[in-house]
Z-matrix of the N, CA and C atoms (Angstrom, degrees):
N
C 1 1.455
C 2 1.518 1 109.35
N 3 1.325 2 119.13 1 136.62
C 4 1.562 3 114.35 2 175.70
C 5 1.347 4 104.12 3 -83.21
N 6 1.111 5 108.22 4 142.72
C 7 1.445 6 138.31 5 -178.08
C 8 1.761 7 115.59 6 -109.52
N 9 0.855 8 94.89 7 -163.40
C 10 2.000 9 101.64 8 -174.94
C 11 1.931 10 105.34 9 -75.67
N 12 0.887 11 97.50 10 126.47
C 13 1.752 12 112.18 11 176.91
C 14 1.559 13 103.70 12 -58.20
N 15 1.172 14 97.07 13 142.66
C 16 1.924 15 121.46 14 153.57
C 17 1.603 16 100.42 15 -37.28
N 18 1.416 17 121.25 16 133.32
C 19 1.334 18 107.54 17 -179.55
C 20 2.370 19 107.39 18 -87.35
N 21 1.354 20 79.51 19 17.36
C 22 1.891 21 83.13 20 176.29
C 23 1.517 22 90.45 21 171.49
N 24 1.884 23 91.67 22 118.30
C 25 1.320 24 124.55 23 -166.99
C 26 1.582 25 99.64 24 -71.83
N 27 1.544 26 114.28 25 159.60
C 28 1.002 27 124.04 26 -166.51
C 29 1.218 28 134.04 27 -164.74
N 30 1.608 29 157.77 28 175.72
C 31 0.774 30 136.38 29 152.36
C 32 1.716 31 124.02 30 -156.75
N 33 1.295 32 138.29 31 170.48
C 34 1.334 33 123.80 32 -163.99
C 35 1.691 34 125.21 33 72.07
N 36 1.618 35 105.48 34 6.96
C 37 1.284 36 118.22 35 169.29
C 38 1.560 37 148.39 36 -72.64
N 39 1.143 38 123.79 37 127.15
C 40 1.749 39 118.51 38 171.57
C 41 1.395 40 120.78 39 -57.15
N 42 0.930 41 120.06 40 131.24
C 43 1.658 42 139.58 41 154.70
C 44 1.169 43 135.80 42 -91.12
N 45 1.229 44 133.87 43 107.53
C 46 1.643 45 117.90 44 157.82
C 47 1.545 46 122.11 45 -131.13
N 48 0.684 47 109.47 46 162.60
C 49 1.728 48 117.84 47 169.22
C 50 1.770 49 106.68 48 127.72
N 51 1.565 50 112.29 49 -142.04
C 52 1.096 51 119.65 50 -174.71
C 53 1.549 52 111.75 51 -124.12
N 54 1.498 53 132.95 52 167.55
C 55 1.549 54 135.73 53 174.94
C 56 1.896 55 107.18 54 -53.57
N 57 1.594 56 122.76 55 -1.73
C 58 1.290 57 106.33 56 -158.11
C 59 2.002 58 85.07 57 -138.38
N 60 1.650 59 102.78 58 -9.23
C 61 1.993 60 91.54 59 173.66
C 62 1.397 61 90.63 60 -157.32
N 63 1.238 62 126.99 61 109.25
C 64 1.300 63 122.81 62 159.73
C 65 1.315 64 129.90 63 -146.04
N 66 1.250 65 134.28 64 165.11
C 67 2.001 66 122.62 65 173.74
C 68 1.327 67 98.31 66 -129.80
N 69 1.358 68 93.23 67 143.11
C 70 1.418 69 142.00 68 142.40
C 71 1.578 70 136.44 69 -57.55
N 72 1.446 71 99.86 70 66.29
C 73 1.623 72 123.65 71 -169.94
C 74 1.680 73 118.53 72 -53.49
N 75 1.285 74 125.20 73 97.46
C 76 1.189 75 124.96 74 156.65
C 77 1.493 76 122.96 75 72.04
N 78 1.704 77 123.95 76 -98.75
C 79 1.541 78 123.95 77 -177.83
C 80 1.380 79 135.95 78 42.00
N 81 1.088 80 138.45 79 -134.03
C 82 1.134 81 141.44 80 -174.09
C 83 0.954 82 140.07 81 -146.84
N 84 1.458 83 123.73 82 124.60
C 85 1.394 84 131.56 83 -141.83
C 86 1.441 85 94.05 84 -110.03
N 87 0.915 86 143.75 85 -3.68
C 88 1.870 87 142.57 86 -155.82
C 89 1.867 88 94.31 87 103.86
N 90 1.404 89 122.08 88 -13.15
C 91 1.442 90 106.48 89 144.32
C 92 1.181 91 110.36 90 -132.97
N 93 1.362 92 116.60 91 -158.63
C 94 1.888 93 112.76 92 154.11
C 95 1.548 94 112.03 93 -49.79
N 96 0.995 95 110.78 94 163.03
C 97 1.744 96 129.72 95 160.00
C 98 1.514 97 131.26 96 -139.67
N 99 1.130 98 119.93 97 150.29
C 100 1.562 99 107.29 98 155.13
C 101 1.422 100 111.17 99 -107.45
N 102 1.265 101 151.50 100 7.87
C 103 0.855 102 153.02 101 170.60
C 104 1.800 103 120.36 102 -24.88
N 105 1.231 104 120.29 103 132.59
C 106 1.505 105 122.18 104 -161.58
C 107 1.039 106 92.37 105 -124.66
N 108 1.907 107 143.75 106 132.25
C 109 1.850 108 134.48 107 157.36
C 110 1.930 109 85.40 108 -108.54
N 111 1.286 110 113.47 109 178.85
C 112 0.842 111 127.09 110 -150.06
C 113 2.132 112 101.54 111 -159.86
N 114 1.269 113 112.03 112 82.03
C 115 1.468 114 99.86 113 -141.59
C 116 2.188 115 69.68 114 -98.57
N 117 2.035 116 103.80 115 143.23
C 118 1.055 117 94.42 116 168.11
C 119 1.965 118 108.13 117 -135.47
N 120 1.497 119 95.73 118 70.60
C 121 1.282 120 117.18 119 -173.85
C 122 1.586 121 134.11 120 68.95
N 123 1.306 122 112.04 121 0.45
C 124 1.339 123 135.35 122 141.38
C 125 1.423 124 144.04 123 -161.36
N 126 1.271 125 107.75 124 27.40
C 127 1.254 126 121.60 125 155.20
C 128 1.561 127 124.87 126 -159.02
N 129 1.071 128 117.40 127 170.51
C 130 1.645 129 111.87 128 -176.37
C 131 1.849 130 118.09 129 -106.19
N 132 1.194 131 125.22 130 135.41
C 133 1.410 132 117.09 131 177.77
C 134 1.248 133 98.02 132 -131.31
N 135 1.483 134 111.27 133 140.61
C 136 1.765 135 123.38 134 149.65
C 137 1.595 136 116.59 135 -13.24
N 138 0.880 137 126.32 136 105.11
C 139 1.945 138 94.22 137 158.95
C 140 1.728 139 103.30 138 -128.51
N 141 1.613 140 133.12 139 -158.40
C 142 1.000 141 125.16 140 -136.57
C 143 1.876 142 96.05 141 -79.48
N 144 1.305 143 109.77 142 127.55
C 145 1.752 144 113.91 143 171.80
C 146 1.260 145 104.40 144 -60.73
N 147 1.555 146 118.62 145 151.99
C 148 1.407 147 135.02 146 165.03
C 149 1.530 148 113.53 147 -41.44
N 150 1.302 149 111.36 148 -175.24
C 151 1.262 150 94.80 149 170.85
C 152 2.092 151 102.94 150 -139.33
N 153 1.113 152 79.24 151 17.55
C 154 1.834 153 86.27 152 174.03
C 155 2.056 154 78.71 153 -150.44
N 156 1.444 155 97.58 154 109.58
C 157 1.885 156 124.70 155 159.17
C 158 1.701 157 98.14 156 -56.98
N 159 1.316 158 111.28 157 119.89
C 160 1.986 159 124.11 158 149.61
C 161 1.024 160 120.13 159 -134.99
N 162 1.131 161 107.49 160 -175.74
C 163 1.483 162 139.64 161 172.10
C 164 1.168 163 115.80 162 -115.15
N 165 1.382 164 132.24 163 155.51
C 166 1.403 165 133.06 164 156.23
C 167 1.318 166 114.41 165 54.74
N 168 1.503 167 134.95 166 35.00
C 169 1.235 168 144.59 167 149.66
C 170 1.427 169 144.23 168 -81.49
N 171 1.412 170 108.98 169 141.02
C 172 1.115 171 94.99 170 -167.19
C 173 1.689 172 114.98 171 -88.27
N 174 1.263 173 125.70 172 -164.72
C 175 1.598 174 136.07 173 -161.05
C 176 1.886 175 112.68 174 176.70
N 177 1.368 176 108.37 175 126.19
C 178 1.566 177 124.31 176 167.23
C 179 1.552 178 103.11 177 -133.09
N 180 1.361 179 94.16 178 171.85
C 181 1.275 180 99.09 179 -166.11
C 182 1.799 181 130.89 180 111.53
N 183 1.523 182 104.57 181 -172.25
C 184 1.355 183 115.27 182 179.33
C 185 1.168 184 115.47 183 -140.96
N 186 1.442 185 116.72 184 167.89
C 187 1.422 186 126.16 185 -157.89
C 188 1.917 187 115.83 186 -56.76
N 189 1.656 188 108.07 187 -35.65
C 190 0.729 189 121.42 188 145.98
C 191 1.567 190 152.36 189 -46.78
N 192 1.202 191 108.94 190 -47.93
C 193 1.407 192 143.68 191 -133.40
C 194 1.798 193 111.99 192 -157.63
N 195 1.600 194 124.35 193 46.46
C 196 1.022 195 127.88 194 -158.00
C 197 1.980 196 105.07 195 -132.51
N 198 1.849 197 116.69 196 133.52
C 199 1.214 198 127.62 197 160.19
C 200 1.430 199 117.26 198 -83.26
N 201 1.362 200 121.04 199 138.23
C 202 1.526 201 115.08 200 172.41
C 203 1.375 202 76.87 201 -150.38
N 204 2.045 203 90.52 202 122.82
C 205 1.441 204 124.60 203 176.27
C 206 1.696 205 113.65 204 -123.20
N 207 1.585 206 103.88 205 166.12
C 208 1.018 207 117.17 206 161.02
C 209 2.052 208 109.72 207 56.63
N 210 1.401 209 106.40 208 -169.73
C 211 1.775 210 96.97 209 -177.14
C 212 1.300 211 101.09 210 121.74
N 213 1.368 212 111.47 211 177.21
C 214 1.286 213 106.96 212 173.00
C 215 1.977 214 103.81 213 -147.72
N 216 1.482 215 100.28 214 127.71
C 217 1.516 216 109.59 215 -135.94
C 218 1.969 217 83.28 216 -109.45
N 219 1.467 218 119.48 217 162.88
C 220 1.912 219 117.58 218 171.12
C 221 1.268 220 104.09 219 -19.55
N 222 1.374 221 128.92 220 -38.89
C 223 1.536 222 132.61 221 -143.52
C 224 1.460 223 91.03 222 -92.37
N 225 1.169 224 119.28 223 -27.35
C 226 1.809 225 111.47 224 -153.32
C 227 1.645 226 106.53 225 116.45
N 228 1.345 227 86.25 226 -168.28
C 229 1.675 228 96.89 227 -170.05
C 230 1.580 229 122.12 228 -75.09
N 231 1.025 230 122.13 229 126.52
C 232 1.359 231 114.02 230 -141.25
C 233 1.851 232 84.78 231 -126.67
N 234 1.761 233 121.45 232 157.27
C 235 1.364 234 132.98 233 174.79
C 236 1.230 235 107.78 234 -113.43
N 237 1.348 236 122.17 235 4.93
C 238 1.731 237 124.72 236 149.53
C 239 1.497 238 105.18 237 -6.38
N 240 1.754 239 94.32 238 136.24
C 241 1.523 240 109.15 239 162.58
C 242 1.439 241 103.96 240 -149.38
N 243 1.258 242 130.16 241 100.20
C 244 1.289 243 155.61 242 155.63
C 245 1.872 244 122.13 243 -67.83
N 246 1.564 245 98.35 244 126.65
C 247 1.598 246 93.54 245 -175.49
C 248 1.304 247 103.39 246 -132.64
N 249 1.348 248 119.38 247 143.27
C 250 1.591 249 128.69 248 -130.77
C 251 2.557 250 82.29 249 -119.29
N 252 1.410 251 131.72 250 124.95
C 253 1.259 252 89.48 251 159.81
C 254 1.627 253 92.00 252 -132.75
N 255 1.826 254 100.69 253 50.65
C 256 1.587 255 84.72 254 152.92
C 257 1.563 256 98.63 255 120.00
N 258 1.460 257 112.25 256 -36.12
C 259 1.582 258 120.74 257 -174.39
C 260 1.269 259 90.55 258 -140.40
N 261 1.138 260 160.61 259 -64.58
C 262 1.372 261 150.56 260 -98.55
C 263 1.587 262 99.75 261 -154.56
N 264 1.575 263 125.67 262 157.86
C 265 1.441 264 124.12 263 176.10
C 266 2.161 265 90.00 264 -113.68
N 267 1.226 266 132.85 265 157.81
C 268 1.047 267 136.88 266 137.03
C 269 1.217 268 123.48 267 -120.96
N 270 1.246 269 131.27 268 152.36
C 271 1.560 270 113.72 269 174.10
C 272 1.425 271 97.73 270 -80.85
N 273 1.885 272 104.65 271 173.19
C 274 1.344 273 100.35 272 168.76
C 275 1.760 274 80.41 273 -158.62
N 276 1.578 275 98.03 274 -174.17
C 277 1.577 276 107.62 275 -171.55
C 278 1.781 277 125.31 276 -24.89
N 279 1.212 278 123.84 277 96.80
C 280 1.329 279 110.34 278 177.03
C 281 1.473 280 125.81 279 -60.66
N 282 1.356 281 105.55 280 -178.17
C 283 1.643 282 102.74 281 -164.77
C 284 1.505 283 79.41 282 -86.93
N 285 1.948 284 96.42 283 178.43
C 286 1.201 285 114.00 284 169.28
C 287 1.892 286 125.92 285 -78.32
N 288 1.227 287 87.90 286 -16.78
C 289 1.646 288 98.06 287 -166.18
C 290 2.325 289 93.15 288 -134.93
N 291 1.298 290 101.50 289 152.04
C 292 1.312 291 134.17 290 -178.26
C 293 0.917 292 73.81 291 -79.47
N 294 1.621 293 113.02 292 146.01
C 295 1.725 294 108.36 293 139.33
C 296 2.274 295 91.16 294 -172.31
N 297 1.246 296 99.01 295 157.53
C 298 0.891 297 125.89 296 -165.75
C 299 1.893 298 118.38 297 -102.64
N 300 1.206 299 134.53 298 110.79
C 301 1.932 300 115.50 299 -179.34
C 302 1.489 301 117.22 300 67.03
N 303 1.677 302 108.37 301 21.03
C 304 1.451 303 130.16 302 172.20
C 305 1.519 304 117.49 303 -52.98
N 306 1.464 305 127.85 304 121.96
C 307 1.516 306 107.31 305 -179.77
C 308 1.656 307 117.37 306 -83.61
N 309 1.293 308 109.50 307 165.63
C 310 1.417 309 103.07 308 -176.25
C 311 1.600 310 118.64 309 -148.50
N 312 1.504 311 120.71 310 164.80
C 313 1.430 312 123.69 311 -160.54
C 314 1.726 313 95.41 312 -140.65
N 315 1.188 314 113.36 313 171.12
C 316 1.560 315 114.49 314 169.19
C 317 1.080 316 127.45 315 111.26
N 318 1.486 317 116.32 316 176.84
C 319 1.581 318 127.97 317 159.76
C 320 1.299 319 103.28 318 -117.16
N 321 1.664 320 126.53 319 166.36
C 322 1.017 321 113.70 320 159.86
C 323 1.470 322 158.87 321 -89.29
N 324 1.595 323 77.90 322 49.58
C 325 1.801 324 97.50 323 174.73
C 326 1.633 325 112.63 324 -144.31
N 327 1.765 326 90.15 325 14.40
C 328 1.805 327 94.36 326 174.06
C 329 1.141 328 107.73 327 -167.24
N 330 1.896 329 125.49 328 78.12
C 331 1.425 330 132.46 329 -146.75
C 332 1.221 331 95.66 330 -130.24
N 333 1.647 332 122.20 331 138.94
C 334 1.504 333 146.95 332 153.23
C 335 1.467 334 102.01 333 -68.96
N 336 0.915 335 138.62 334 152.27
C 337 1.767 336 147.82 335 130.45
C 338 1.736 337 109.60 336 -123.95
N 339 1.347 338 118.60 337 132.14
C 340 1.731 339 119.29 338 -173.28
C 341 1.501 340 105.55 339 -136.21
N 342 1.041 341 113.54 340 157.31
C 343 1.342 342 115.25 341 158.62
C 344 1.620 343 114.43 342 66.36
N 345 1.202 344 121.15 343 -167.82
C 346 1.286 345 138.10 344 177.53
C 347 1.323 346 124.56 345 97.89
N 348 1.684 347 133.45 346 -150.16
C 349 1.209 348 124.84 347 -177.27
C 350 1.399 349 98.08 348 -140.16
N 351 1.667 350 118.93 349 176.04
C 352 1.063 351 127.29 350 164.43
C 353 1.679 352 117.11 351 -74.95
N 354 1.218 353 119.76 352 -20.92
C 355 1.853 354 119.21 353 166.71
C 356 1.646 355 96.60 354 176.34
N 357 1.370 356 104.18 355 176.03
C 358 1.452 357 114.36 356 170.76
C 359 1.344 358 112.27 357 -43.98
N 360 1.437 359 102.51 358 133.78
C 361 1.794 360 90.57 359 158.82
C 362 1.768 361 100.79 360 107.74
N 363 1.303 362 88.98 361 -51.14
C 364 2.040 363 93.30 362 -166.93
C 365 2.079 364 99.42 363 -75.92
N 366 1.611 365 89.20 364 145.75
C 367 1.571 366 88.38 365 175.28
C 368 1.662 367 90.62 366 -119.69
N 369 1.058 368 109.31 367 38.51
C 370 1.983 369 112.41 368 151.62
C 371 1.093 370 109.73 369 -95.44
N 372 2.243 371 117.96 370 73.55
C 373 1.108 372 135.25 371 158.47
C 374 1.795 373 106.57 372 -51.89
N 375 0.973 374 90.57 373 140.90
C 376 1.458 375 112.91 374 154.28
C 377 1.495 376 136.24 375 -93.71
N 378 1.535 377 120.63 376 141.08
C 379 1.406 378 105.79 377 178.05
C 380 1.686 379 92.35 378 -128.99
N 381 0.991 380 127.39 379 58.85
C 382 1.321 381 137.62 380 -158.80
C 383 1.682 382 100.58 381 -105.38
N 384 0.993 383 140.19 382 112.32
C 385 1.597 384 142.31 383 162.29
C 386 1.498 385 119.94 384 -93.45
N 387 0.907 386 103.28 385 127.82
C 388 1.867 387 104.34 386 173.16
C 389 1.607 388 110.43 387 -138.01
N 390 1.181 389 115.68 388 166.45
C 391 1.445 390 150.05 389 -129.57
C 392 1.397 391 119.02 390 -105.10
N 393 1.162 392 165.46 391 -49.45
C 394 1.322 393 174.83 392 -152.65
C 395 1.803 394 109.49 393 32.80
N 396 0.965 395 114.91 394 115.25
C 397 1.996 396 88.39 395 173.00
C 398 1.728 397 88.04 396 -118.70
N 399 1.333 398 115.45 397 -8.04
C 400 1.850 399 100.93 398 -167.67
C 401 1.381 400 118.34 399 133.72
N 402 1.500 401 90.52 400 -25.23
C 403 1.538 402 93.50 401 168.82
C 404 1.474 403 111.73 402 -151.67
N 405 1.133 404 125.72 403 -32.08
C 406 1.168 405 128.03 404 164.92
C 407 1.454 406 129.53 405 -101.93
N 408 1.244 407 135.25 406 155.11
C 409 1.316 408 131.40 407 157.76
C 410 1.608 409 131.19 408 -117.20
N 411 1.897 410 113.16 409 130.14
C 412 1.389 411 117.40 410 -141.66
C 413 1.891 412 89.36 411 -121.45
N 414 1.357 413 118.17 412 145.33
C 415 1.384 414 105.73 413 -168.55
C 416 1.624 415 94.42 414 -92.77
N 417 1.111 416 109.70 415 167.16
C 418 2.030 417 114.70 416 -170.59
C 419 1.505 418 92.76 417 -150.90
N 420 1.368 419 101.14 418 176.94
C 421 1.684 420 105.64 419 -176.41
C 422 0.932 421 115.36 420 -51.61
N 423 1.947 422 108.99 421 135.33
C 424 1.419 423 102.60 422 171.01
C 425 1.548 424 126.29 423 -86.25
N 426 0.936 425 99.57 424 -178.21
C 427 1.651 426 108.07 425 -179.25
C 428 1.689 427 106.60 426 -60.96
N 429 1.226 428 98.02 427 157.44
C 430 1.992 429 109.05 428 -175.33
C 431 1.556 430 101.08 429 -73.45
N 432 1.411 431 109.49 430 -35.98
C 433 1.782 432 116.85 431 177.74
C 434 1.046 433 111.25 432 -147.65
N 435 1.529 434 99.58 433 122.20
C 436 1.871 435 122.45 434 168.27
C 437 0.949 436 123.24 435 -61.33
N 438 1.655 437 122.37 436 106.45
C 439 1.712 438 130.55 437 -153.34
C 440 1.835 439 96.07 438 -149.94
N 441 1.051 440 121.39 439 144.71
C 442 1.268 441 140.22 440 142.80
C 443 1.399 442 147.25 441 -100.36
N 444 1.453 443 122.45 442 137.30
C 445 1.763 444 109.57 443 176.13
C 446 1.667 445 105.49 444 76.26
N 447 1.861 446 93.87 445 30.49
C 448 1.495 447 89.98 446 166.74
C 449 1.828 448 122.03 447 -110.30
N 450 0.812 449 121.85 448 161.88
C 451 1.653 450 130.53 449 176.28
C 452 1.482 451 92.93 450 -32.34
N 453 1.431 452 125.54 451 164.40
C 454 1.054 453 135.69 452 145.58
C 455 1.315 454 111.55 453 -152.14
N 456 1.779 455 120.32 454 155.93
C 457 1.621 456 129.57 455 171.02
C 458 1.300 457 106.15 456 -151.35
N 459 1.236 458 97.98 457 169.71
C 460 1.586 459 117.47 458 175.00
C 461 1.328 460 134.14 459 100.11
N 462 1.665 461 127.26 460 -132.78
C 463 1.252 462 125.16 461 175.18
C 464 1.235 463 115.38 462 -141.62
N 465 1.444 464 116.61 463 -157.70
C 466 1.092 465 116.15 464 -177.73
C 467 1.717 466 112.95 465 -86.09
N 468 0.754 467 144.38 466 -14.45
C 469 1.434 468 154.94 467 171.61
C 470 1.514 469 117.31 468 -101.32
N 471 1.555 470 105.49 469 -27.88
C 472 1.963 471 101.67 470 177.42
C 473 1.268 472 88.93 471 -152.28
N 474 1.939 473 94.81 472 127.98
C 475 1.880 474 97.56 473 -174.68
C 476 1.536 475 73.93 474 -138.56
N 477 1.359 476 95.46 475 -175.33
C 478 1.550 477 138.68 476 177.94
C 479 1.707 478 122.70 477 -146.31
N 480 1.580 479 93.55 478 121.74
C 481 1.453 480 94.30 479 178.76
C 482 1.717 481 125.01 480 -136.52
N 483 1.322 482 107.73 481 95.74
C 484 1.171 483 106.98 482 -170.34
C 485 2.029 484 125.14 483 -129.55
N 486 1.031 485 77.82 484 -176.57
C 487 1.855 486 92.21 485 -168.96
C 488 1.469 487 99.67 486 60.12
N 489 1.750 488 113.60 487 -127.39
C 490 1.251 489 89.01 488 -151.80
C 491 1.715 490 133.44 489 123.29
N 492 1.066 491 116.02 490 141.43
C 493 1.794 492 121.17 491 133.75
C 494 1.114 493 139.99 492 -85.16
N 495 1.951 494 121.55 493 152.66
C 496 1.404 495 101.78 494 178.44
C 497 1.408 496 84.02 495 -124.25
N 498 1.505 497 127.91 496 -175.08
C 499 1.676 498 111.19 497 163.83
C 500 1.285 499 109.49 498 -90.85
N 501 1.002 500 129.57 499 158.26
C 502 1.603 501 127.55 500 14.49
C 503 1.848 502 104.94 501 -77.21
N 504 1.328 503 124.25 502 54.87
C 505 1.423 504 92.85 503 -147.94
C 506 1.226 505 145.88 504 68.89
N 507 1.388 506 117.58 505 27.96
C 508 1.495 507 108.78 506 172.56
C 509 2.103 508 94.19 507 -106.60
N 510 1.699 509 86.75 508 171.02
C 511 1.665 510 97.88 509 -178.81
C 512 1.268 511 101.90 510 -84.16
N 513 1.692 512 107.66 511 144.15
C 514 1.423 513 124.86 512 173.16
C 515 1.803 514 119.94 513 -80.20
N 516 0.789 515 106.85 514 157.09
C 517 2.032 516 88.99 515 158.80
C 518 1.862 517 88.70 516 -138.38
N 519 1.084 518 126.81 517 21.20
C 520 1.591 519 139.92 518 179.80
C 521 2.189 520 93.30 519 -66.97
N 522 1.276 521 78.74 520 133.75
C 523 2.121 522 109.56 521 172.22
C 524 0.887 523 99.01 522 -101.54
N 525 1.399 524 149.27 523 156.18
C 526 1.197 525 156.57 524 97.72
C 527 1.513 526 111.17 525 -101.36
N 528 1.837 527 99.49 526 156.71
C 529 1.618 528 114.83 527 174.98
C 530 0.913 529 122.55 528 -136.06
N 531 1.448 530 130.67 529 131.12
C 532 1.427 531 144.57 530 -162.99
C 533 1.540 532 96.58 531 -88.03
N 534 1.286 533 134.63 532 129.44
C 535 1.251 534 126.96 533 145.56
C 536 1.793 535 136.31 534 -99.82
N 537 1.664 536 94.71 535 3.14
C 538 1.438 537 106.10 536 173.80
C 539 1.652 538 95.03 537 101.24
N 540 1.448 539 115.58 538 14.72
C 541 2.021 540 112.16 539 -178.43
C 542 1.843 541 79.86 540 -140.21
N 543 1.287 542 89.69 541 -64.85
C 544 2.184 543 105.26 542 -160.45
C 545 1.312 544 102.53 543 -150.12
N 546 1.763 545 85.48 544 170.02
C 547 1.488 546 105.74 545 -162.00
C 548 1.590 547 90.51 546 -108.46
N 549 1.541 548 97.58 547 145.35
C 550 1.765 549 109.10 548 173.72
C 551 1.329 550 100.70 549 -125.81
N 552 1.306 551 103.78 550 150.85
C 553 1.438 552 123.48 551 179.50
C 554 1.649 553 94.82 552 -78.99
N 555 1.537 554 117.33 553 134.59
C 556 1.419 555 124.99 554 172.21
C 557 1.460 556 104.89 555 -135.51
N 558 1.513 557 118.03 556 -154.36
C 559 1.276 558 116.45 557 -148.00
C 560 1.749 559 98.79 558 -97.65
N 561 1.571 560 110.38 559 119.56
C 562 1.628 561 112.35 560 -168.64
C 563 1.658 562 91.46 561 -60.23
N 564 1.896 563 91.26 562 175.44
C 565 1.300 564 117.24 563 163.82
C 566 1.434 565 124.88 564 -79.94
N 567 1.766 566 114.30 565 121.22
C 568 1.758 567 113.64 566 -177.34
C 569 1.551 568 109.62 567 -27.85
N 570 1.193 569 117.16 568 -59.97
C 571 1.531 570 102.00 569 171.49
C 572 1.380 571 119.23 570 -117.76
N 573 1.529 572 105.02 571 148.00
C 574 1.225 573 106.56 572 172.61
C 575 1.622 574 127.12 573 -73.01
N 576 1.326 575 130.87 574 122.84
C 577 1.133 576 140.83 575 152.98
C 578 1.563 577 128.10 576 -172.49
């Protein structure tokens, strides 16, 4: 059922939380943004903007209690790590690697980030995984195939990563599964995209 609109449309944005408290991270307004909504189960409000504007970033977490990483900001692709506790953004430990449409798993005190690209346009996918403990981020096995702009779920110990890009740009229908060590190849998606 549609519900109450974004109070400023958008696109290329992070998400986290749940169907009843969640925000609407940053993206693109007709440029970059930092723009933050704050949805609390039927309607959406402003709350505190980022403090580095992207695109194509990722986000775990809760309304409270939320990371929004990585993206690619005026400057380019940026390893930003932003921590949300409710009013305010701070940065905190950036990732090791830039990357752009990165998938992601977690809370924000025990977050996956995988995959992605260096910016629009480039098919120098990544299969790069990294770590979250809370304050730092540590890289861990990478993915079996370097893909971007794919689905992601889960947590920090059991994720899911699928569809996707591969290069040159073509669509994936490729699974992968996190078990909290490595990723296994499992059963792809009927179609690829």
């Amino acid at each position: 059922t549609e519900v109450a609109d974004l109070n400023t449309a958008r696109k290329g944005l992070g998400g986290s939380g749940t169907s009843t408290a969640a925000l609407a991270i940053a993206g693109n307004t007709g440029s970059v943004s930092a723009l933050n909504e704050s949805w609390n189960g039927s309607s959406w409000t402003e709350a505190g903007d980022l403090n580095t504007g992207r695109q194509g970033l990722g986000a775990t977490g809760t309304t409270t209690a939320s990371l929004a990483f990585a993206g690619e900001s005026p400057a380019g692709d940026v390893a930003i790590t932003e921590l949300f506790n409710g009013s305010s953004w701070t940065e905190v430990g950036d990732l090791n690697q830039a990357g752009y449409l990165r998938g992601s798993a977690g809370i924000s005190t025990a977050s996956l980030v995988f995959g992605g690209s260096p910016g629009p346009g480039s098919t120098a996918f990544f299969a790069l995984t990294e770590s979250w403990n809370g304050s730092a981020w540590t890289e861990v096995s990478d993915l079996n195939t370097a893909r971007t702009s794919g689905g992601s779920s889960g947590n920090y110990t059991a994720a899911l990563f699928f569809g996707g890009q591969t290069p040159p740009n073509s669509d994936s229908a490729k699974t992968e599964s996190w078990d909290g060590t490595a990723w296994t190849e499992v059963s792809d998606l009927s179609t690829a995209q």
